[in-house]
C-alpha positions in Angstrom: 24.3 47.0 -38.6 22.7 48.7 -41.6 19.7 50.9 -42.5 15.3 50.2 -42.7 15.8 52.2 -46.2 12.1 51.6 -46.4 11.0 54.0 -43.1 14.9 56.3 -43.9 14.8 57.9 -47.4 14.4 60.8 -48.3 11.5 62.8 -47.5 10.7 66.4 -49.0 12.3 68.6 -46.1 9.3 71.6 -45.9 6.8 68.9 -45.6 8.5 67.3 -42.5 9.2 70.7 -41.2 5.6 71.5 -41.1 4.6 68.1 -40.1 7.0 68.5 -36.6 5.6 72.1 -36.0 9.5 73.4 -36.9 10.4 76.4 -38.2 10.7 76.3 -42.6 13.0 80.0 -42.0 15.9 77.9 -39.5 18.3 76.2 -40.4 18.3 73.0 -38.4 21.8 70.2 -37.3 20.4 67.3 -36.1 21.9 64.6 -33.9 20.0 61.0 -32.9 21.1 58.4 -30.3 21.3 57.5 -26.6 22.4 60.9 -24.7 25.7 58.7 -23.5 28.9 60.0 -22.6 30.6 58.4 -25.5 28.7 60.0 -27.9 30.1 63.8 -27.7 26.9 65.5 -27.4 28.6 68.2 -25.3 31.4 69.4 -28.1 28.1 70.2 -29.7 27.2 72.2 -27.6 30.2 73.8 -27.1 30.4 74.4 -31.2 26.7 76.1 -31.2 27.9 79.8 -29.7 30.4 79.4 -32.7 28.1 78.6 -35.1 25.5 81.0 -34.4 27.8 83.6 -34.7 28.6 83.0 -38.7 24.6 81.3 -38.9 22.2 82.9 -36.4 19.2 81.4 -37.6 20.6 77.7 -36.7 18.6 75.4 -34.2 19.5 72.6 -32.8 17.6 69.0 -32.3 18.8 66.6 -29.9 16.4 63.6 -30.6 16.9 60.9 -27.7 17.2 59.7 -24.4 20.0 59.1 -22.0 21.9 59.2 -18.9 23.8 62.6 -19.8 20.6 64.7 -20.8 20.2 66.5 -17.6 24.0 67.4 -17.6 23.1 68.2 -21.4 20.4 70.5 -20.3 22.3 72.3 -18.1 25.0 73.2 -20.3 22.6 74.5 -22.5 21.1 76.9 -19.7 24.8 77.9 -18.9 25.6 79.3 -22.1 22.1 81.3 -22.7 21.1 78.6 -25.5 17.8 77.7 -24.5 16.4 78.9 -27.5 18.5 77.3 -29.8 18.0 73.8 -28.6 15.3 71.2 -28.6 15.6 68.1 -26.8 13.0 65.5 -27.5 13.3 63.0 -25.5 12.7 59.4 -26.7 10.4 59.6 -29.6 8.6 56.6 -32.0 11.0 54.6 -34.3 8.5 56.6 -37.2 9.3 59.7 -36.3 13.1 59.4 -36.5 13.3 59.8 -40.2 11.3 62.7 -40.6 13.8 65.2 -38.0 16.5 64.0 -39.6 14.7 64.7 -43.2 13.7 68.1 -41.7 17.9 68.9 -41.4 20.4 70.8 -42.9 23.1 68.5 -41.7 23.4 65.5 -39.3 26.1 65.0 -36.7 28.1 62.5 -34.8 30.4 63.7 -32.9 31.8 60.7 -30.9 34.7 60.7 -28.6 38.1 59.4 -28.9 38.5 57.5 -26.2 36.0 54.8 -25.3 35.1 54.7 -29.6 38.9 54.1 -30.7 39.3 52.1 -28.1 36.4 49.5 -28.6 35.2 50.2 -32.2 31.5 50.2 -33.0 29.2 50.3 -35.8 27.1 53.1 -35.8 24.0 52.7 -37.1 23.0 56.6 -37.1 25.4 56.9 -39.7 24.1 54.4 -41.8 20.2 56.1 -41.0 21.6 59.8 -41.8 22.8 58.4 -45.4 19.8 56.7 -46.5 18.3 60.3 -45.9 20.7 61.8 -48.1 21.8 64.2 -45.7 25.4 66.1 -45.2 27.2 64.4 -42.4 29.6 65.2 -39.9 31.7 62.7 -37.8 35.1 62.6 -36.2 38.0 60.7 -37.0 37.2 57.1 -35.5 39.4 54.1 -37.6 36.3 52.1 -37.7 34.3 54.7 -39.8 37.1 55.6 -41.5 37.1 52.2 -43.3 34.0 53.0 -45.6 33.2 56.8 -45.0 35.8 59.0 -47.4 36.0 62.7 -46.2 34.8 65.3 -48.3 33.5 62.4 -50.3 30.8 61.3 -48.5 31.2 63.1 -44.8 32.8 65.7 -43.1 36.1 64.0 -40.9 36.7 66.4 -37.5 38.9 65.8 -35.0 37.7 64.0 -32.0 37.0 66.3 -28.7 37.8 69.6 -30.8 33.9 71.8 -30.9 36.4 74.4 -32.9 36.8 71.8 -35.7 33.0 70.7 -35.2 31.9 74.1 -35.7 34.1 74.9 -38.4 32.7 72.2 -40.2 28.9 72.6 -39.4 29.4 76.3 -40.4 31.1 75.4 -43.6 27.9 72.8 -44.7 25.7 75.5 -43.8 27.5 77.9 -45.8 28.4 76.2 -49.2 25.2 74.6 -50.8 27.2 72.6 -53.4 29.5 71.1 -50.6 26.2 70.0 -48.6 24.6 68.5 -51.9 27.5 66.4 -53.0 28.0 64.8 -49.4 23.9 64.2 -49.8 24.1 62.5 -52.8 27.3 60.4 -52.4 26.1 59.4 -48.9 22.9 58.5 -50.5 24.2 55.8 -53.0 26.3 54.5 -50.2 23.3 53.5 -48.1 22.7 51.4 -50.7 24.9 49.3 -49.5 24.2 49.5 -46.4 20.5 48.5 -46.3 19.0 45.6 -44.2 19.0 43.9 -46.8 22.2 44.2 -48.5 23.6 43.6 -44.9 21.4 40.3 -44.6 23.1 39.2 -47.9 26.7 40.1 -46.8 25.7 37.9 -44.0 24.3 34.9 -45.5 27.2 34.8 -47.8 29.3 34.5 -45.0 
């Protein structure tokens, strides 16, 4: 897998925000993918009472489609957080880069055990790089190959929306922190790119 660093790179965030209609006061986390079990949308979930305690002015935006939405949806109702989340459905392959431009930080927060057991390559990692944006994931072996925490992203323990929140909280918190995970991130993409993977490939 790799990145289109051509349609994800960083994009001036207030001009995306006002583009999508969203908020320029909120601070915004931002996960993108299929709504499947595997992918831990529900520790987020979970984490966003916790967050909005230390960062009221936090939304969420669930970009994507999947069998666990309605489930999603209803946890959402069950804990009051209507306001705090938007979930967009499917939207166009264009539009992808420009919520995850309009972020304060980007999240993946798979689970343990389908992800350790099978491995994966998650292209929403590679996409939230070549935006330059602060990442969170947990600790899966398979992105713990080429990701370095604190370095590039955020490690959290898998199924633990304590540790997820701690760590959204702390990249909303500490400016410097969120800008040196942007820019490391960044110049990994590089590497990462369609391109550079088409090479790795070929050389093979």
């Amino acid at each position: 897998n790799g990145a289109n660093t051509d349609l994800f790179k960083p994009m001036d965030k207030e001009e995306v925000k006002e583009g999508l209609n969203l908020d320029r006061s909120i601070h915004y986390v931002c996960f993108v993918g299929n709504l499947a079990p595997w992918q831990g949308v529900e520790y987020l979930i979970m984490a966003a009472p916790l967050i909005l305690k230390e960062v009221p002015n936090t939304r969420f935006l669930i970009i994507g489609y999947g069998v666990m939405k309605e489930k999603l949806v209803e946890m959402v109702k069950e804990l009051n957080l209507d306001n705090n989340f938007i979930f967009t459905g499917a939207v166009d392959y264009e539009l992808v880069p420009k919520y995850i431009n309009a972020s304060d930080s980007c999240v993946a927060p798979f689970v343990k055990e389908r992800n350790e057991k099978l491995g994966f390559s998650s292209l929403k990692i590679f996409e939230y790089m070549a935006c330059a944006k602060p990442i969170i994931t947990t600790k899966i072996p398979c992105l713990m190959d080429f990701l370095e925490d604190n370095k590039h992203v955020l490690f959290v323990e898998p199924n633990n929306f304590n540790d997820l929140s701690n760590a959204i909280i702390k990249i909303l918190k500490d400016n410097e922190l969120a800008s040196n995970l942007s820019k490391n991130a960044f110049e990994l993409s590089k590497e990462y790119s369609w391109n550079a993977t088409a090479k790795k490939v070929a050389k093979v």
